[in-house]
C-alpha positions in Angstrom: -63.6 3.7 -31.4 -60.5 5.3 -33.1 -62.9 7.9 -34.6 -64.6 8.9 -31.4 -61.1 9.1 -29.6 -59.8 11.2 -32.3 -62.4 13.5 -32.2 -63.0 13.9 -28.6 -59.2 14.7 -28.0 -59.5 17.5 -30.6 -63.1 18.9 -29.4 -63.4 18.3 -26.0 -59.2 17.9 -24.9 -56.6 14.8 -24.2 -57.6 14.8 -20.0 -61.7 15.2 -20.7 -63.2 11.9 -18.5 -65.0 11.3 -22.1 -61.8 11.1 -23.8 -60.5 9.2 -21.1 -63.2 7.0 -21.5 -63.2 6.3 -25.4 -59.3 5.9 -24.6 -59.9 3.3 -21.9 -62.3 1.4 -24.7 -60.2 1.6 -27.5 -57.4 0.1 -25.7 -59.7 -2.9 -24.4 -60.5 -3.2 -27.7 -57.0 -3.5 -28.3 -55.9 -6.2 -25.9 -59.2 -8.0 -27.0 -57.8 -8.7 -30.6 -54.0 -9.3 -29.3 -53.0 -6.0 -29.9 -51.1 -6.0 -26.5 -48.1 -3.7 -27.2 -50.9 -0.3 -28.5 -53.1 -1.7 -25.6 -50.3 -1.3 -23.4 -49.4 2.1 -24.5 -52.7 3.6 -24.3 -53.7 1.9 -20.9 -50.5 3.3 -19.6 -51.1 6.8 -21.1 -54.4 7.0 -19.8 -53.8 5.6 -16.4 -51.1 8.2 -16.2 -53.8 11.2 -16.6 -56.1 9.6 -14.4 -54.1 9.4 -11.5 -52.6 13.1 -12.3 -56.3 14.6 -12.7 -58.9 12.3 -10.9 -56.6 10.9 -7.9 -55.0 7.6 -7.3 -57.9 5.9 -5.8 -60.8 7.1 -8.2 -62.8 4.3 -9.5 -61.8 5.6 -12.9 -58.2 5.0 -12.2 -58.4 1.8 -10.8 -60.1 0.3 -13.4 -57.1 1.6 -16.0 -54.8 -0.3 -13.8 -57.1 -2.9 -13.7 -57.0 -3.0 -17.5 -53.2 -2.5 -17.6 -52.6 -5.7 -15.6 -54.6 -7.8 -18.2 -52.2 -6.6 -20.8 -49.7 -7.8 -18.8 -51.2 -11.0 -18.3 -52.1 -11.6 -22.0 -48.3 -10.8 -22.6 -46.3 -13.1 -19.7 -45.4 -10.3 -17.7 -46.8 -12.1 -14.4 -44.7 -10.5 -11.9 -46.1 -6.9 -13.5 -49.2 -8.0 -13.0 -49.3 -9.9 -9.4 -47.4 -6.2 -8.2 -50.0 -4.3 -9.6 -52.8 -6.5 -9.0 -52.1 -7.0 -5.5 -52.0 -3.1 -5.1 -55.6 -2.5 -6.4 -57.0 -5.4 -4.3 -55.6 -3.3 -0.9 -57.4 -0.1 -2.5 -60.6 -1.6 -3.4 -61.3 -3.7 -0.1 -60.5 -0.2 1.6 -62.6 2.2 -0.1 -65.3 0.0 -1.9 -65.4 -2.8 0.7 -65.1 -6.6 0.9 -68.2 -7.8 -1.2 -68.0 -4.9 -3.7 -68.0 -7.0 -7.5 -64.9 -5.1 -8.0 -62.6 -6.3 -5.1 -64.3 -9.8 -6.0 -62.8 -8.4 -9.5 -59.6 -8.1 -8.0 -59.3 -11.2 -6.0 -60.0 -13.3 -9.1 -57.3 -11.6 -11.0 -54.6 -12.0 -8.2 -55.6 -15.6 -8.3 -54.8 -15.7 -11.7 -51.7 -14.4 -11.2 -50.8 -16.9 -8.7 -51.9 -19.9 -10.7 -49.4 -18.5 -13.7 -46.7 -18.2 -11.1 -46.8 -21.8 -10.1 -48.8 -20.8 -6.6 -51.5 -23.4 -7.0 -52.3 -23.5 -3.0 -52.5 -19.7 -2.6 -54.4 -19.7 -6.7 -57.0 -22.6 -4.8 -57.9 -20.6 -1.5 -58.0 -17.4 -3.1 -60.3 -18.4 -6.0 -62.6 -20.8 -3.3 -63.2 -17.4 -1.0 -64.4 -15.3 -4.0 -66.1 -18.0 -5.8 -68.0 -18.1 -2.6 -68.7 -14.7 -2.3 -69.9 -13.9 -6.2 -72.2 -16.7 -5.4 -74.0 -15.1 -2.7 -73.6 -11.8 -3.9 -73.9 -11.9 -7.9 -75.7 -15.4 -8.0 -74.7 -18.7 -8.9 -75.4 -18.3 -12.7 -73.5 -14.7 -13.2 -70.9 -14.7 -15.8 -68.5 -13.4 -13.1 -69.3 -16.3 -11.2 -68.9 -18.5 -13.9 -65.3 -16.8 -14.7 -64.2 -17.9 -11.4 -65.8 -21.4 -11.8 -63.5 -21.7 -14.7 -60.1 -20.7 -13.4 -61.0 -23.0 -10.6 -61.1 -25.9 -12.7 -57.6 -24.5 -13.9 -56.0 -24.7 -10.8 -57.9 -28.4 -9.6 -55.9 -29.1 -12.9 -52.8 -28.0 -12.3 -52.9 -29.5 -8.9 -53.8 -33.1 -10.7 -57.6 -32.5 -8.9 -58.9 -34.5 -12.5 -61.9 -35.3 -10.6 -62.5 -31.9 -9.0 -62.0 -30.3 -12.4 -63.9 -32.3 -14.5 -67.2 -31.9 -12.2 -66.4 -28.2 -11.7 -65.8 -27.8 -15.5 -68.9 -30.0 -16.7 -71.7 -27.5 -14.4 -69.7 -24.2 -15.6 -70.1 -25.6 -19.2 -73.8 -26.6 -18.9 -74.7 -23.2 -17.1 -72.6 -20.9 -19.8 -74.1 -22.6 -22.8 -77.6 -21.9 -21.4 -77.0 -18.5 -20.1 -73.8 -17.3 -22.9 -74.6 -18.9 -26.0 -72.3 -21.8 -27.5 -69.9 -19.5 -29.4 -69.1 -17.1 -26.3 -65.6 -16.8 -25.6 -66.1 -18.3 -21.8 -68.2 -20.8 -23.1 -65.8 -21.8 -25.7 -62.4 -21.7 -22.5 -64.9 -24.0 -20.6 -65.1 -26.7 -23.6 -61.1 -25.9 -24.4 -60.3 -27.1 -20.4 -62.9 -30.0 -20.0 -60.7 -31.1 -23.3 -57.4 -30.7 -21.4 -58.8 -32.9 -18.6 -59.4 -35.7 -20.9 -56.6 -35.0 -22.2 -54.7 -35.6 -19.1 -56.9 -38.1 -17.8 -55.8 -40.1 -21.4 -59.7 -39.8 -22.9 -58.0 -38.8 -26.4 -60.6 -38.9 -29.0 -63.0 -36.8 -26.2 -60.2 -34.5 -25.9 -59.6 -34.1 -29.8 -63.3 -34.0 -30.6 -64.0 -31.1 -28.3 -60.6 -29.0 -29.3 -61.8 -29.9 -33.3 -64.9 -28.4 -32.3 -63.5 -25.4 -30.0 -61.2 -24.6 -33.0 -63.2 -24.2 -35.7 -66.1 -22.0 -34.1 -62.8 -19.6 -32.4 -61.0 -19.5 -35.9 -64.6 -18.4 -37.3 -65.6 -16.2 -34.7 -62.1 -14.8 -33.1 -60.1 -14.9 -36.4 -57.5 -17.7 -37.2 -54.6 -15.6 -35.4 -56.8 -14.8 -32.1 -54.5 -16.1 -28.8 -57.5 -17.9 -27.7 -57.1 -19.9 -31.4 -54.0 -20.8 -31.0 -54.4 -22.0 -27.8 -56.9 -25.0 -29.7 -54.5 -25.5 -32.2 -51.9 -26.0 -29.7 -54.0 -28.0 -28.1 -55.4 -30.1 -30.2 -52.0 -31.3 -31.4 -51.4 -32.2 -28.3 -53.6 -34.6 -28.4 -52.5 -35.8 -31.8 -49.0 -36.4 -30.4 -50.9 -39.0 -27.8 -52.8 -40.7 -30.7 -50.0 -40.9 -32.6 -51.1 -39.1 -35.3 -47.4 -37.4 -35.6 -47.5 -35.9 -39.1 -50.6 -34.2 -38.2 -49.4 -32.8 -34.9 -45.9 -31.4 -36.6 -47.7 -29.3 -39.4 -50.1 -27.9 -36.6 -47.6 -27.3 -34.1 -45.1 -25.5 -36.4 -47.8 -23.2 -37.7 -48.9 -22.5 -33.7 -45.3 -21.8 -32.9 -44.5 -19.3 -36.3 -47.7 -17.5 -35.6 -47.0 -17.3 -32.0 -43.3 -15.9 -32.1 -44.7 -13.4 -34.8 -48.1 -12.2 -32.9 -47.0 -12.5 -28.9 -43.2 -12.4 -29.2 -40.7 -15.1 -29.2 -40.9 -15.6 -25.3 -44.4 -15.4 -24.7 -45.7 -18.1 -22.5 -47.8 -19.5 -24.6 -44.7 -19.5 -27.5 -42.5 -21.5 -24.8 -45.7 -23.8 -24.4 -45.6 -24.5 -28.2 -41.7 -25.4 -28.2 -42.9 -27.7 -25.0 -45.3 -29.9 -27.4 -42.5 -29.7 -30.0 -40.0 -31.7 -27.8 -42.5 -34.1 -26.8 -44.1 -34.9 -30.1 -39.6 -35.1 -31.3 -38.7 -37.4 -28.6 -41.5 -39.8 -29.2 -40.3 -39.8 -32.9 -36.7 -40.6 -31.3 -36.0 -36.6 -33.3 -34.2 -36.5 -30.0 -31.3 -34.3 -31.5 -34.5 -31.7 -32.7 -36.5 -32.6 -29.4 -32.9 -31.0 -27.3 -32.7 -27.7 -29.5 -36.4 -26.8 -28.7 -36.1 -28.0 -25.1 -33.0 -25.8 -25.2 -34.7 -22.4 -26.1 -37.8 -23.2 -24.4 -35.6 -23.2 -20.9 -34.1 -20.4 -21.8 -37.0 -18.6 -22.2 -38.6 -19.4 -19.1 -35.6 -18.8 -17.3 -35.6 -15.4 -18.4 -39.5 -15.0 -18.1 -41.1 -17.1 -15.5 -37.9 -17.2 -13.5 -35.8 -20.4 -11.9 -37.9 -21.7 -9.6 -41.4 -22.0 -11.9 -42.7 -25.8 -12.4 -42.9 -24.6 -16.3 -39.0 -23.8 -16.2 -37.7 -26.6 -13.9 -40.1 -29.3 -16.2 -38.2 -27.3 -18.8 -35.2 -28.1 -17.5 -35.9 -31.9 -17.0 -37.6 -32.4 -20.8 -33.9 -31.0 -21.6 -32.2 -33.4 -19.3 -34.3 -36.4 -21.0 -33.1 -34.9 -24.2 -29.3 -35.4 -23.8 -29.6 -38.4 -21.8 -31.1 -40.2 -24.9 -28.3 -38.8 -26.7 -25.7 -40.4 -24.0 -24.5 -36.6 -23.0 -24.7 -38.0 -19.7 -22.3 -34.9 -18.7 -24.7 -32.4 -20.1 -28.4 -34.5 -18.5 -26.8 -35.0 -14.6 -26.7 -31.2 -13.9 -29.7 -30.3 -15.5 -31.9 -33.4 -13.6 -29.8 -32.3 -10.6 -31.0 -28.5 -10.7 -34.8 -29.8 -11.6 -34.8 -31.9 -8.3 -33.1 -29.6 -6.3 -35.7 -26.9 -6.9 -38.5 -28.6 -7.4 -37.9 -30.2 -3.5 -36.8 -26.9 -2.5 -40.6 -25.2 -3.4 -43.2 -28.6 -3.9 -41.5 -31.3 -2.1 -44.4 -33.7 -2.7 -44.7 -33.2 -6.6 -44.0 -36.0 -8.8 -41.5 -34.0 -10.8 -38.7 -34.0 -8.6 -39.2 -37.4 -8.5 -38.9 -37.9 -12.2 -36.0 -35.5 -12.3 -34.3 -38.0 -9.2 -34.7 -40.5 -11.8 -33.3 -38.3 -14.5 -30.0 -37.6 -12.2 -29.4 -41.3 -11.1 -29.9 -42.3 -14.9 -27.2 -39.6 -15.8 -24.8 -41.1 -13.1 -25.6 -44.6 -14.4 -24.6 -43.8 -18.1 -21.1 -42.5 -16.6 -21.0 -46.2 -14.7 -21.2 -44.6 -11.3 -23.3 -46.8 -10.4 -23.2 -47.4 -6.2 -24.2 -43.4 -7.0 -27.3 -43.9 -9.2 -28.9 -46.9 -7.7 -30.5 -44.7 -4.6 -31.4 -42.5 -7.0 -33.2 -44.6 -9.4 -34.8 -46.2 -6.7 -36.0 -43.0 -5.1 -37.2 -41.7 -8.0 -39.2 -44.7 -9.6 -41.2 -45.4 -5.9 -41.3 -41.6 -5.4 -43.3 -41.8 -9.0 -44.9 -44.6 -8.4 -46.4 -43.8 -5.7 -47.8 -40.6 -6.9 -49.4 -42.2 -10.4 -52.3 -41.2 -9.3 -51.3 -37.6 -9.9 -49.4 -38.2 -13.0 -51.4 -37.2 -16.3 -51.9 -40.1 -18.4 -49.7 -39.0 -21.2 -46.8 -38.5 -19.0 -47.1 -42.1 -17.7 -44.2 -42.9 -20.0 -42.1 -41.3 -17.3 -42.4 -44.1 -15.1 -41.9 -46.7 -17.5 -38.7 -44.9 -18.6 -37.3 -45.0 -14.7 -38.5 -48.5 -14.1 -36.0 -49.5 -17.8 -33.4 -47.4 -16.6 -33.2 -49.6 -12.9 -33.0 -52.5 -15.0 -30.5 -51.1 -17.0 -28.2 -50.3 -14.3 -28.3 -54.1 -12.5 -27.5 -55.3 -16.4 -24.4 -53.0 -16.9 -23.5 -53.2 -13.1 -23.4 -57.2 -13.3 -26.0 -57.8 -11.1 -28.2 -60.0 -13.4 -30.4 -61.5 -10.5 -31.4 -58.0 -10.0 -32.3 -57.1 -13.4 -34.4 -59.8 -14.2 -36.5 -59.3 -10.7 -37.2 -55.7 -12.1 -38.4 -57.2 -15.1 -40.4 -59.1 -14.1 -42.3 -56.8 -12.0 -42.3 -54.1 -15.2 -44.0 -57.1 -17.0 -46.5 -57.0 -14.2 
């Protein structure tokens, strides 16, 4: 590809449409082996030319910005990308039409971009209504139909839809391995999220045979340093962490996390993601001095990426919050907790989160003896929680158990015994 670029610039000139071309390849190419900074820089020269020579709204140029905003998504940049996918979605349903694969092309990617941004519901309607469509148009069984059958099952699971994903994820699988092979990369993302629904649903030998399995054929066919290999790794400590298997997890997860800060930047997503695993796997070991520092810089990071109001930064915030509070910085956990609740109401007044970071806030005012303060709080929080386990992954159970002890905890140090042991007792039960 290099060669044939090379040679067409110096034969046939830089703005020929077959340099363009082997230009618009090579920097697929590119974003295809994680190269994302020279894939950015030659989408972005050659989208440049295009719209000078061929006209904003030639198929030729949309499809560079098409692949621009991939190399946005594959780096984090998810505001980049919504802007600029939203912008060739308006241009395609107006000069190619509704039904045309590329607008359906377009309306999966914007999708995308709302599912990274935290906008499940718009994520879910958007991805239905072109699901729908490839159907009828492309066929049930067309890898674009099957590409939007998986980031489906990505945003049932990041709405807690466990059922919903699992079904949806279990026919994608069966239809790609027929149609795809077992070792295609789509295949392969289908088998890496049926594993994070077991995952979440608490099915952790399923979950650690199929990321085992996923890993080994992406490490052997992507390369060990691919993003999509990483991702299993990641992964499939994840599920070590649950199993307890915590020696194993920490050499996996602190190989992930060099490679990651080294390949896709120190605030990458999927770096941030790594530091996430790190502070659960800590806190578990009661490392909770190690589990605040990466809770710390993973906040930070999402702050400055993702932005305030993100789930990823506010659960950020709260994992923090949990981090000092087991360290009695009860100073340091209350505005943290407080912040987590206040936005999480603010944008998703239903999810479970602000519950748990309720909890967080009235356990901080507890450990500073305010205690007429904290006892609405705790109370709020642990039947807000509880009445939302259905929607709480499996692994993250330990959140309720952890309000429940703290509402004991308070009646104990506020000299309320009679109070105590009723909570115990129903913790017991």
């Amino acid at each position: 590809m290099e060669r044939a670029l090379d040679l067409r610039r110096r034969v046939l000139g830089p703005e020929h449409p077959d340099t363009l071309r082997s230009a618009n390849r090579l920097a697929n190419l590119y974003d295809k082996e994680g190269k994302y900074a020279q894939a950015e820089a030659l989408h972005s020269q050659t989208l440049e030319i295009r719209r000078r020579v061929l006209g904003p709204e030639h198929p030729d140029t949309l499809e560079s910005m098409n692949n621009l905003t991939n190399v946005y998504y594959n780096q984090g940049k998810y505001a980049q990308t919504e802007a600029l996918d939203s912008q060739i979605l308006e241009v395609r349903r107006r000069v190619l039409g509704p039904e045309h694969p590329d607008t359906l092309k377009s309306m999966n990617n914007l999708a995308v971009d709302y599912q990274e941004e935290g906008k499940y519901a718009q994520a879910d309607a958007l991805d239905s209504q072109t699901l729908e469509m490839r159907r009828r148009v492309l066929g049930p069984e067309h890898p674009d139909t099957l590409a939007i059958m998986n980031n489906l099952v990505i945003v049932y699971w990041r709405e807690n839809k466990y059922a919903q994903a699992e079904a949806l994820d279990s026919q994608t699988l069966e239809i790609q391995r027929r149609v795809l092979g077992p070792e295609h990369p789509e295949t392969l993302r289908s088998m890496a999220n049926l594993a994070i629904v077991h995952w979440d649903e608490g099915r952790y030998a399923q979950a650690e045979a199929l990321d085992s399995q996923t890993f080994e054929i992406r490490r052997r066919v992507q390369g060990p340093e691919h993003p999509d290999t990483l991702k299993s790794m990641n992964n499939l400590a994840a599920d070590y962490v649950e199993e307890g298997k915590y020696a194993q997890a920490q050499a996996l997860l602190g190989q992930v996390l060099e490679i990651r800060r080294r390949v896709q930047g120190p605030e990458h997503p999927d770096t941030l993601r790594s530091m996430d695993n790190l502070v659960v796997l800590y806190w578990h070991e009661g490392k909770y001095a190690l589990a605040e520092n990466y809770a710390s810089r993973a906040l930070a990071g999402r702050r400055n990426v993702l932005g305030q109001e993100h789930p990823d930064t506010m659960r950020s915030a709260a994992d923090l919050a949990l981090a000092c509070l087991s360290q009695g910085k009860f100073a340091e956990s209350g505005p943290l907790a407080r912040e987590a609740m206040d936005e999480t109401r603010k944008s998703r007044p239903d999810d479970w989160q602000g519950f748990r970071a309720e909890s967080l806030l009235g356990a901080s005012l507890a450990g500073e003896k305010k205690y007429a303060e904290a006892e609405p709080l705790l109370l709020e929080g642990y039947q807000g929680m509880l009445a939302r386990k259905d929607r709480i992954p499996i692994p993250d159970h330990y959140h309720l158990e952890l309000a429940h002890r703290w509402i004991v905890q308070l009646y104990k140090d506020w000299g309320k015994p009679q109070k105590a042991a009723q909570m115990e007792k129903e913790l017991e039960h």
